[in-house]
C-alpha positions in Angstrom: 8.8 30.1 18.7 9.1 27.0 16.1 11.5 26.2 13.4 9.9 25.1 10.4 10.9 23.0 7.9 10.0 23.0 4.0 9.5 19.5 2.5 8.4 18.4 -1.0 5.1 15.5 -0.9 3.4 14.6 -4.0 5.3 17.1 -6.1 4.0 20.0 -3.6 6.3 22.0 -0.8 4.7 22.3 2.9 6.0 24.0 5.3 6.1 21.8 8.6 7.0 22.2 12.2 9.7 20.8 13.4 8.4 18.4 16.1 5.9 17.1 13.2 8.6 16.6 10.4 10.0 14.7 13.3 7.3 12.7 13.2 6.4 12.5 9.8 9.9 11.4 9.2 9.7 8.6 11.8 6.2 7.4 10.0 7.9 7.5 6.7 11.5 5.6 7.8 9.4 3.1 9.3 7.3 2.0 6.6 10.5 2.4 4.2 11.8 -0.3 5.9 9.2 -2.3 5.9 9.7 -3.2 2.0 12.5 -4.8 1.2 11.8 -4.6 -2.4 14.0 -1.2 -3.9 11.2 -0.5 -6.4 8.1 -1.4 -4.5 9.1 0.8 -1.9 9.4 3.4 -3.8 6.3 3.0 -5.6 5.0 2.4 -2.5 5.9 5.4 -0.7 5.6 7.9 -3.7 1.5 6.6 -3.5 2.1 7.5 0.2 3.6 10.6 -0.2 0.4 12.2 -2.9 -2.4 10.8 -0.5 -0.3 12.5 2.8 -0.1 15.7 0.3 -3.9 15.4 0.1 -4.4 15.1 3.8 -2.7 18.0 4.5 -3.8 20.4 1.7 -7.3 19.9 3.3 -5.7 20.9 6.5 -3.9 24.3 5.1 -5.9 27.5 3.6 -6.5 30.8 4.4 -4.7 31.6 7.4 -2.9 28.4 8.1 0.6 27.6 6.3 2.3 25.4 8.4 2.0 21.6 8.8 1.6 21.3 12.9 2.2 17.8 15.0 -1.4 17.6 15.1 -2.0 17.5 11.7 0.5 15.1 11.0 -0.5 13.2 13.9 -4.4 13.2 12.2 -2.6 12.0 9.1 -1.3 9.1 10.5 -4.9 8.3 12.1 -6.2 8.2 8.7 -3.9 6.3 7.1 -3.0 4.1 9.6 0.6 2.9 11.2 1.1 -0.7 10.5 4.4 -0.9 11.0 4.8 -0.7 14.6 
């Protein structure tokens, strides 16, 4: 048994695993500190935040509610991890 997590991307609530918002967090901490800029980031990461909302709503449907690690970790394949 999971716990799960409901977070709000791109204006939309998912509910999440918890070992993927883990991971989604990390992703998302890292590239916020990779602008320095207050406003760009947030630009930036609000862009981030609708295409990841994107991702993932072709992930979910009928029978599947919850944001796993995999998805998230098929998220960051697509959108690629920089940062590191």
């Amino acid at each position: 048994m999971k716990k799960t997590f409901s977070v709000n991307l791109g204006n939309q609530v998912y509910y999440i695993d918890d070992d993927a918002y883990l991971r989604l967090r990390e992703y998302l901490d890292r590239i916020e500190g990779y602008f320095s800029d207050q406003k760009e980031r947030e630009d930036i990461i609000n862009d981030i935040e609708l295409r990841i909302s994107e991702l993932f709503n072709e992930r979910l449907g009928i029978g599947k509610q919850v944001v796993t690690l995999k998805d998230v970790e098929e998220m960051i394949t697509i959108m690629g991890d920089r940062t590191k």
